[in-house]
C-alpha positions in Angstrom: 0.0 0.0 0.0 1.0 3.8 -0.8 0.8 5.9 2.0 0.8 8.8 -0.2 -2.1 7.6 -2.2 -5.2 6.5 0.1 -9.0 6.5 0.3 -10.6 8.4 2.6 -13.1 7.5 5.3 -16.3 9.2 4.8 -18.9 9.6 8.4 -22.1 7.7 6.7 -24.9 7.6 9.4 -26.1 4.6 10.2 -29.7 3.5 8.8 -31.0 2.7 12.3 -29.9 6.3 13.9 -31.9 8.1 11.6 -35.1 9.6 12.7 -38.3 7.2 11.7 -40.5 7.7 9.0 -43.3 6.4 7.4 -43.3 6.0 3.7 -46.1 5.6 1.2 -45.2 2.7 -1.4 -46.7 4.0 -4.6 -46.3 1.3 -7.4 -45.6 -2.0 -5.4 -43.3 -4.1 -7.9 -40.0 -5.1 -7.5 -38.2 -2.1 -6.9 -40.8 -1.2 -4.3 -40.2 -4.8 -2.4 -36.2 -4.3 -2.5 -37.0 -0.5 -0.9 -39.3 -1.9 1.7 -37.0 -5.0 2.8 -34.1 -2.5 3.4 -36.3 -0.3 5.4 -35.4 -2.9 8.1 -31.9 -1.7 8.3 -34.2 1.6 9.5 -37.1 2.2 12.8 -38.9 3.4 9.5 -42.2 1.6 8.5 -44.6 1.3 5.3 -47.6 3.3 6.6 -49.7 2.7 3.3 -49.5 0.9 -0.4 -51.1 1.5 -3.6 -51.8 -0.1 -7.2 -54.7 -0.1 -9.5 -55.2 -3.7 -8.0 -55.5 -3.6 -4.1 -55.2 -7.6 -3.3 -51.6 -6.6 -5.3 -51.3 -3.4 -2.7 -52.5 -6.0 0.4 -50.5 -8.4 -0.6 -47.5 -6.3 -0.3 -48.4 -4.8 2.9 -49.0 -8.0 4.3 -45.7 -8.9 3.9 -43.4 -5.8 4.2 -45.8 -3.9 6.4 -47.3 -4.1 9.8 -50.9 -4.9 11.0 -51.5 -0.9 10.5 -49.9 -0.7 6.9 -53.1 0.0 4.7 -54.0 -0.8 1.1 -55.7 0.8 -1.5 -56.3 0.1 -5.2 -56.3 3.5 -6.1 -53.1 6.1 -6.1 -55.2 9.2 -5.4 -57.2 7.2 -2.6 -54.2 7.1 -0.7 -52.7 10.5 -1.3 -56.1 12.0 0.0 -56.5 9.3 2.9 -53.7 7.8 4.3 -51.3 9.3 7.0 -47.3 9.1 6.0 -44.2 11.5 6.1 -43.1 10.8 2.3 -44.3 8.8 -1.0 -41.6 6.5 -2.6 -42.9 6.7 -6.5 -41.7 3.2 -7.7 -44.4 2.8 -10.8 -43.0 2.4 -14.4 -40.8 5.5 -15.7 -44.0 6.9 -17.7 -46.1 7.6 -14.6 -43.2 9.0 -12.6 -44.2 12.4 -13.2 -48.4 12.1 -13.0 -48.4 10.4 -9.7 -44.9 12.6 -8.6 -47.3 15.6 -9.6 -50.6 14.7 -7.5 -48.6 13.7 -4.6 -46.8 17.4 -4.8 -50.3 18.9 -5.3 -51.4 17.2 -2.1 -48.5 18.8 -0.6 -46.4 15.6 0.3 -42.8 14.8 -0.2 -41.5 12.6 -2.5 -38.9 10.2 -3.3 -39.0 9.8 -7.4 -36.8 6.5 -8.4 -34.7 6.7 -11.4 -35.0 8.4 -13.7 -37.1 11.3 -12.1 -39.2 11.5 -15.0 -39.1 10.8 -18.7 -37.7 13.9 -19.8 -35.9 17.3 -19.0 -39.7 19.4 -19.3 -41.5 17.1 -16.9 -38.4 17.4 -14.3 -38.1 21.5 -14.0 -42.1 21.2 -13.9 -41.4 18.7 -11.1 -38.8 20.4 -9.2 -40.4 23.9 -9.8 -44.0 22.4 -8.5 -41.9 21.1 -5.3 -40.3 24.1 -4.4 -43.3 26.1 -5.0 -45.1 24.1 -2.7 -42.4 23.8 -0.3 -42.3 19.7 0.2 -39.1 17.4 -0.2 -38.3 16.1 -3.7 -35.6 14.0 -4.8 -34.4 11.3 -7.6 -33.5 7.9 -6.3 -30.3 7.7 -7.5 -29.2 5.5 -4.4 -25.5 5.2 -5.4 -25.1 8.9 -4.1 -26.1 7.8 -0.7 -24.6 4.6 -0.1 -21.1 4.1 1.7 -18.6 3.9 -1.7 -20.5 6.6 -3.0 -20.1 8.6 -0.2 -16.0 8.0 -0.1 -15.9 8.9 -4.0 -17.1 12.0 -2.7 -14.7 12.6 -0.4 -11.7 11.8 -2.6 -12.8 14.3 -5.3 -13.1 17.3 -2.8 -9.6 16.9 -1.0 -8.3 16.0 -4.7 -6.4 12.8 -4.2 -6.4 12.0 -7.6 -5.4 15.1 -8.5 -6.8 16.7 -12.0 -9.2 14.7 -13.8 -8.5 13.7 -17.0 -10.8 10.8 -18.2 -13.8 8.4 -16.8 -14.5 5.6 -18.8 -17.5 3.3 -17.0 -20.5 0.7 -18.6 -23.4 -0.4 -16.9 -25.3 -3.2 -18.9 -27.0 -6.8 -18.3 -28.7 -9.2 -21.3 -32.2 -8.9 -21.2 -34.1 -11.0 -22.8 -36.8 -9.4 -25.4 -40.8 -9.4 -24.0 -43.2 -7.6 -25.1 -44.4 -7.4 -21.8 -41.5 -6.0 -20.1 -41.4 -2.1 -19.4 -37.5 -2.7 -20.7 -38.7 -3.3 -24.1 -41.8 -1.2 -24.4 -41.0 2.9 -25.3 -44.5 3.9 -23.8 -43.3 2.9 -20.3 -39.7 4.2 -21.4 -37.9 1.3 -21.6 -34.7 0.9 -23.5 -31.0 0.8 -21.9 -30.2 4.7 -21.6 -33.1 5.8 -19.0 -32.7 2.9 -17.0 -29.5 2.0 -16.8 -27.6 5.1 -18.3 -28.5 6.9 -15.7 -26.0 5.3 -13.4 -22.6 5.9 -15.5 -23.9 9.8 -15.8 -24.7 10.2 -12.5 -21.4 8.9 -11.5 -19.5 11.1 -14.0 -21.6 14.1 -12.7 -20.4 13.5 -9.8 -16.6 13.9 -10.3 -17.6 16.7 -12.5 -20.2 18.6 -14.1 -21.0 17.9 -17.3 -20.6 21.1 -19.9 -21.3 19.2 -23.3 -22.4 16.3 -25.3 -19.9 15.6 -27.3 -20.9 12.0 -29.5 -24.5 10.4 -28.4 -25.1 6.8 -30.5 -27.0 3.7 -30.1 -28.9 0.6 -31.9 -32.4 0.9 -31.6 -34.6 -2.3 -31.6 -37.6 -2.8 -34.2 -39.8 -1.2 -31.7 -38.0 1.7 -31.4 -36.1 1.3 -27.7 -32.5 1.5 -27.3 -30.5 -2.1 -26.9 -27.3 0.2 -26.7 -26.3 3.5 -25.7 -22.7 5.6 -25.8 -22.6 9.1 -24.8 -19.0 10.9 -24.7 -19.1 14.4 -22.6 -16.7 17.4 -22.0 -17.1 18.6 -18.3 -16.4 21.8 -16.1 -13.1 20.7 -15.0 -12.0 19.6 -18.5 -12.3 16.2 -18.2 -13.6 13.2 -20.8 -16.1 11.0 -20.3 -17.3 8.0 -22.0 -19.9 6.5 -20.9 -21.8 3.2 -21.8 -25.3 1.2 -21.0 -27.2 -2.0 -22.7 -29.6 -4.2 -22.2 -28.6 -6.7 -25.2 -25.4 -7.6 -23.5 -24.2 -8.1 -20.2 -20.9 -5.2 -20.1 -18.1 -4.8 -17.5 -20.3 -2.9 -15.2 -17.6 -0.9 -13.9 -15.7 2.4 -13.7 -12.2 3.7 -14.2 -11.5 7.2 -12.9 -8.1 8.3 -14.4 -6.3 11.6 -12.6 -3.1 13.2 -12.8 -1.4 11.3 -9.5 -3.9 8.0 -9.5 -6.6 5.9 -11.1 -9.8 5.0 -9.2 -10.9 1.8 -9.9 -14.8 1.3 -9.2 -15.9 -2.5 -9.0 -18.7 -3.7 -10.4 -21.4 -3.4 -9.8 -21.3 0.4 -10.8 -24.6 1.4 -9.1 -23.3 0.1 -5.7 -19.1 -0.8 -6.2 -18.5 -4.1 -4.2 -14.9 -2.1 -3.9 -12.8 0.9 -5.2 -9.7 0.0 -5.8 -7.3 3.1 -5.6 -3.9 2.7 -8.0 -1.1 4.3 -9.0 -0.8 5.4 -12.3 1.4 2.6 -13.7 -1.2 0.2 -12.1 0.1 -1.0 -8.9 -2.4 -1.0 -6.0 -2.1 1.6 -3.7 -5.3 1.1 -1.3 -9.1 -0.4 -1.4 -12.2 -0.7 0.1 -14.4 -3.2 0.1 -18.6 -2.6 0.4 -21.3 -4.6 1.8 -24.5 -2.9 -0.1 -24.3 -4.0 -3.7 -28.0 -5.3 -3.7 -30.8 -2.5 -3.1 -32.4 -4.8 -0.6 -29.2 -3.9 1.0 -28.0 -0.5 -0.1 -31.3 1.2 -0.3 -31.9 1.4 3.4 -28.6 4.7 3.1 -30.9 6.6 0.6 -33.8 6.2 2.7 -31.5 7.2 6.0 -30.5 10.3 4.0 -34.2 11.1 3.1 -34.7 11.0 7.1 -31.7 13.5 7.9 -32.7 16.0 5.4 -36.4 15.3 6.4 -35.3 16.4 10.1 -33.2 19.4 9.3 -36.1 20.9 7.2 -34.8 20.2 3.6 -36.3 21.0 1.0 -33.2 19.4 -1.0 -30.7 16.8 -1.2 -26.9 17.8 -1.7 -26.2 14.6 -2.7 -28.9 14.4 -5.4 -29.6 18.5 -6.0 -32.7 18.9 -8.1 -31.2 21.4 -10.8 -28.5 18.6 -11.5 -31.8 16.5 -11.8 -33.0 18.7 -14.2 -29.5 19.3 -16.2 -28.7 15.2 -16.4 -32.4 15.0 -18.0 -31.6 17.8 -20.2 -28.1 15.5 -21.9 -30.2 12.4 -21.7 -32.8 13.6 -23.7 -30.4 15.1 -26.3 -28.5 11.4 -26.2 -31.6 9.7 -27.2 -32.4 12.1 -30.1 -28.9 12.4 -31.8 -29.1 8.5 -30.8 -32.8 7.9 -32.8 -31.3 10.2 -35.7 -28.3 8.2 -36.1 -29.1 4.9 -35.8 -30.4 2.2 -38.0 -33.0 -0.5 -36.5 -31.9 -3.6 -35.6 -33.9 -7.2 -35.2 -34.9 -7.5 -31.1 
């Protein structure tokens, strides 16, 4: 190890110090079940549930809730009725900003998963409806608020690394083609750059802020969703990055941070690095980390922790997931996706 060249600790609270909440669980599929199961890192609770089927919404309160966890089959139903601190919105990508929108109007704060809506008009109406209305708004981008994301924080702002030159990461699995999955269906906005591109450019904003979109290209499937998707940026600092996400091919899911005294190596899974590896820059291994939360039945319970400490120091905001960068990463990923649809030629699913 290189004494000279180290990873930093970074002070995470722990899940089960945070204050207690109770969360509405609106859209109650898998993402939703991975969110409530961590909750039990937490003293928070699933106050209510809601679907358009209610046994679906019982069902799931039956087994992530407690005797007082209700269920309705209808979303406005429980934004009207039920009693809870915040909603989680975990419905398909295409109703993220309807349901986001009544829950606002009813004045309640929300967690939006990834991404926050489907495009860059529908998150500044978002974000502007939430700070109007004074309530908590956030995208669920939970790699900002797990433990490696929090130390890749903290080696960018004391500088470790130095100047950043390049950031090169991939983020991509082989699904296979249904015509029932949201994945492959553009209404729900499926396709690999909204849900899984969002990762690699949330990352890269991280270690700097994007300025421009370079290159954006693609294949597109007969139905018009993206298998592939590359996007290269130019950032504030003067930095590259090249960024990659599919859902025709399983990819190296990982991230290499290059700087002018070190490289960062982040393991994959990219979402939630299993370990950063920290190296010198002809290679050799100058520290790591290794991580726990590299499933979101695991790592989710730190984003909901971090919704509770903002919650209790009157938030309206996170600073680890800022709405106008919200806003400015759905801004690049809607111009990917139409230099992408120009450029590309259909392929068979």
């Amino acid at each position: 190890m290189n004494p000279a060249l180290s990873l930093p600790s970074a002070p995470v609270p722990e899940p089960r110090q945070t204050p207690p909440l109770n969360w509405a669980i609106l859209g109650p599929g898998y993402i939703a079940a991975q969110f409530a199961q961590s909750l039990k890192q937490t003293r928070h609770r699933v106050a209510a549930v809601a679907s358009r089927d209610r046994g679906r919404s019982a069902r799931f309160a039956q087994t992530y809730g407690d005797s007082n966890t209700q269920a309705f089959g209808q979303y406005g139903q429980l934004l009207q009725q039920a009693e809870f601190d915040i909603a989680y919105i975990a419905v398909p990508h295409s109703a993220h900003f309807e349901l986001a929108r009544q829950a606002i109007k009813a004045g309640k704060h929300v967690l939006v998963e990834k991404p926050f809506t489907l495009n860059a008009k529908q998150s500044t109406t978002l974000a502007e409806l939430a700070r109007s209305a004074g309530v908590f708004a956030m995208e669920g981008v939970w790699s900002r608020c797990i433990p490696s994301g929090r130390v890749i924080r903290e080696l960018l702002a004391i500088g470790t690394l130095g100047r950043i030159t390049s950031f090169t990461a991939s983020l991509g699995d082989h699904f296979p083609y249904s015509p029932t999955s949201r994945l492959h269906d553009p209404a729900l906005g499926g396709g690999a750059l909204l849900d899984l591109g969002i990762y690699p450019l949330a990352l890269s904003a991280l270690i700097a802020e994007p300025r421009e979109l370079l290159h954006a290209s693609g294949q597109l499937s007969t139905n018009g969703v993206d298998n592939y998707s590359t996007m290269v940026l130019t950032n504030t600092d003067g930095s590259l990055s090249t960024l990659h996400s599919s859902i025709k091919s399983r990819l190296p899911n990982n991230g290499w941070l290059v700087g002018e005294h070190g490289i960062l190596e982040v393991c994959a899974p990219l979402y939630a690095p299993s370990k950063l590896i920290l190296r010198q820059l002809d290679g050799t291994v100058a520290d790591e980390q290794e991580f726990a939360e590299t499933s979101p039945a695991l790592g989710l319970a730190w984003e909901a922790a971090h919704v509770a400490e903002c919650l209790a120091a009157q938030k309206l905001e996170s600073e680890l997931m800022p709405l106008a960068q919200t806003v400015h990463l759905a801004g690049l990923l809607d111009q990917a996706a139409t230099r992408m649809r120009e450029a590309a030629r259909p392929s068979q699913l």
